[in-house]
C-alpha positions in Angstrom: 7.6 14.9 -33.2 9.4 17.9 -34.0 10.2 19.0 -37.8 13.7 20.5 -37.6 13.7 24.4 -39.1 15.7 23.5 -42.5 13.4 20.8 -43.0 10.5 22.6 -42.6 11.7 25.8 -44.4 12.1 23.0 -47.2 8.6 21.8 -47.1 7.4 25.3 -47.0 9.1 26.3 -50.0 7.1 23.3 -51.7 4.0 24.4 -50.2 4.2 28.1 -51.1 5.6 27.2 -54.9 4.0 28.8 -57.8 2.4 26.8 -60.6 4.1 26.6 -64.4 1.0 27.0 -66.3 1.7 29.8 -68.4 1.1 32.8 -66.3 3.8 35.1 -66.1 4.7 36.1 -62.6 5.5 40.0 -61.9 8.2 38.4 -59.8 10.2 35.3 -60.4 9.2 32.8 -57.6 11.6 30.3 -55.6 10.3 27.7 -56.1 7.6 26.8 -59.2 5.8 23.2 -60.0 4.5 21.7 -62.9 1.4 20.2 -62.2 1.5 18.1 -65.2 4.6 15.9 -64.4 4.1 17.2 -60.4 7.6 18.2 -60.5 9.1 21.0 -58.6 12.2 23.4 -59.9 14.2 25.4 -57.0 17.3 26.3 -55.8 17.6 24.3 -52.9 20.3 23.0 -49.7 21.6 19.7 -51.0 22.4 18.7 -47.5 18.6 19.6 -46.9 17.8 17.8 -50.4 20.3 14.7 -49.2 18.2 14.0 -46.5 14.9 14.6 -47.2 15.4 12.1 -50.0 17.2 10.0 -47.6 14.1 9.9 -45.1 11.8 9.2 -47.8 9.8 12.7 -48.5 11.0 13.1 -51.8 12.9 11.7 -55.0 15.4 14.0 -57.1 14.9 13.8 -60.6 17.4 16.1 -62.3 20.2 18.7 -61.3 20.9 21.0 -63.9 24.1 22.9 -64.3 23.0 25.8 -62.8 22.8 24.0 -59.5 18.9 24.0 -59.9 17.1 20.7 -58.8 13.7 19.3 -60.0 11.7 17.2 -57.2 9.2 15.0 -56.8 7.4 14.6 -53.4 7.0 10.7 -52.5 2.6 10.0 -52.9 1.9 13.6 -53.1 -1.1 13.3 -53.1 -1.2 12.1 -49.5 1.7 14.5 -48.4 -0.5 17.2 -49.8 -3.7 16.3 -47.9 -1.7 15.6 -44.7 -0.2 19.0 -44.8 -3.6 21.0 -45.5 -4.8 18.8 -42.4 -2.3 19.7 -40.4 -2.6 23.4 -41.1 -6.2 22.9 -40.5 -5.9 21.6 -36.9 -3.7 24.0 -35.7 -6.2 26.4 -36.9 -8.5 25.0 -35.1 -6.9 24.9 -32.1 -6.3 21.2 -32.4 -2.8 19.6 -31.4 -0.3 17.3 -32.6 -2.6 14.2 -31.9 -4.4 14.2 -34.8 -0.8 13.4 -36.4 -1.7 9.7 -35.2 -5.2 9.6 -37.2 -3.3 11.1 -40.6 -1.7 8.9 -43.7 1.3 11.0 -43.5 2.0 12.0 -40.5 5.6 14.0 -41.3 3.4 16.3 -43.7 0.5 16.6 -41.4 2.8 17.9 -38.7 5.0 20.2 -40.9 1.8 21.6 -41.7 0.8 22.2 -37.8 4.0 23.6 -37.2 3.8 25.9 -40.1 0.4 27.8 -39.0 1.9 28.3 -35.6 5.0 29.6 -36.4 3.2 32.0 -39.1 0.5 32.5 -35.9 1.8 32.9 -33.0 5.0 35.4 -33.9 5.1 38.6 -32.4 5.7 40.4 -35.8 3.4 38.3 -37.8 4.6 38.0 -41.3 2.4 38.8 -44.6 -0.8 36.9 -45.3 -0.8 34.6 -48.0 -2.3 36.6 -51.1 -2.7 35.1 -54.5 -3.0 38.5 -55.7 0.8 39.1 -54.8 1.9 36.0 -56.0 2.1 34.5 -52.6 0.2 31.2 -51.3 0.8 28.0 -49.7 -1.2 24.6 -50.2 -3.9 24.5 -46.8 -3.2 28.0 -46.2 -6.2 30.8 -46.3 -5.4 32.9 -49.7 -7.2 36.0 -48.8 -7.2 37.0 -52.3 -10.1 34.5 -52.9 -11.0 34.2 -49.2 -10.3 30.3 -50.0 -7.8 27.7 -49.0 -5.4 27.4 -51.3 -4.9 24.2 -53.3 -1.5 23.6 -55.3 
């Protein structure tokens, strides 16, 4: 299974958004969460939105005037685990088959296909730093030389 590029630009956007919990960013992120009501606020593609909710990876629960959208990711908890997995095979060299063995198996291969295409670019983009305000959920923040956990 292949995640298609707006879909997975989506989920990456979840992935790399910045917790509400009263720090004040330098910069203001895309995409922030709320870890209390596990809510996510973003300016996102409704078509993107529209069928993302439509497959069953996430559940809108308000659009404000300002066109922004608060989300909810369907058991996030699992989504979140599948993803970190998924970024952890690919690291490991592993492929796709471990998709199989995974309780999501959507998440666990959006997060596969997000290490490689961070990996294997010729012009390899910036590494996830939590001292610049920029992680993502599975991914090595080497601020803290730790996998980062949303």
């Amino acid at each position: 299974m292949t995640i298609p590029k707006k879909q997975l630009n989506f989920v990456t956007q979840l992935m790399e958004a910045l917790p509400l919990n009263g720090h004040v960013y330098e910069l203001h992120p895309d995409v922030t969460f709320c870890p209390h009501d596990e809510v996510y606020f973003g300016y996102f593609d409704r078509t993107v939105i529209n069928k993302m909710q439509e497959i069953g990876v996430i559940t809108i629960v308000g659009h404000h005037d300002d066109e922004q959208m608060a989300i909810k990711l369907v058991e996030r908890d699992d989504f979140l685990a599948s993803f970190a997995a998924g970024a952890n095979e690919a690291r490991n060299g592993n492929d796709l088959l471990y998709a199989d063995y995974n309780s999501n198996q959507y998440a666990f291969t959006c997060g596969w296909q997000h290490w490689h295409n961070r990996n294997t670019k010729t012009k390899k983009p910036p590494a996830y730093n939590s001292d610049l305000e920029y992680v993502c959920h599975g991914m090595l923040d080497i601020g803290t030389n730790e996998i980062h956990r949303q």
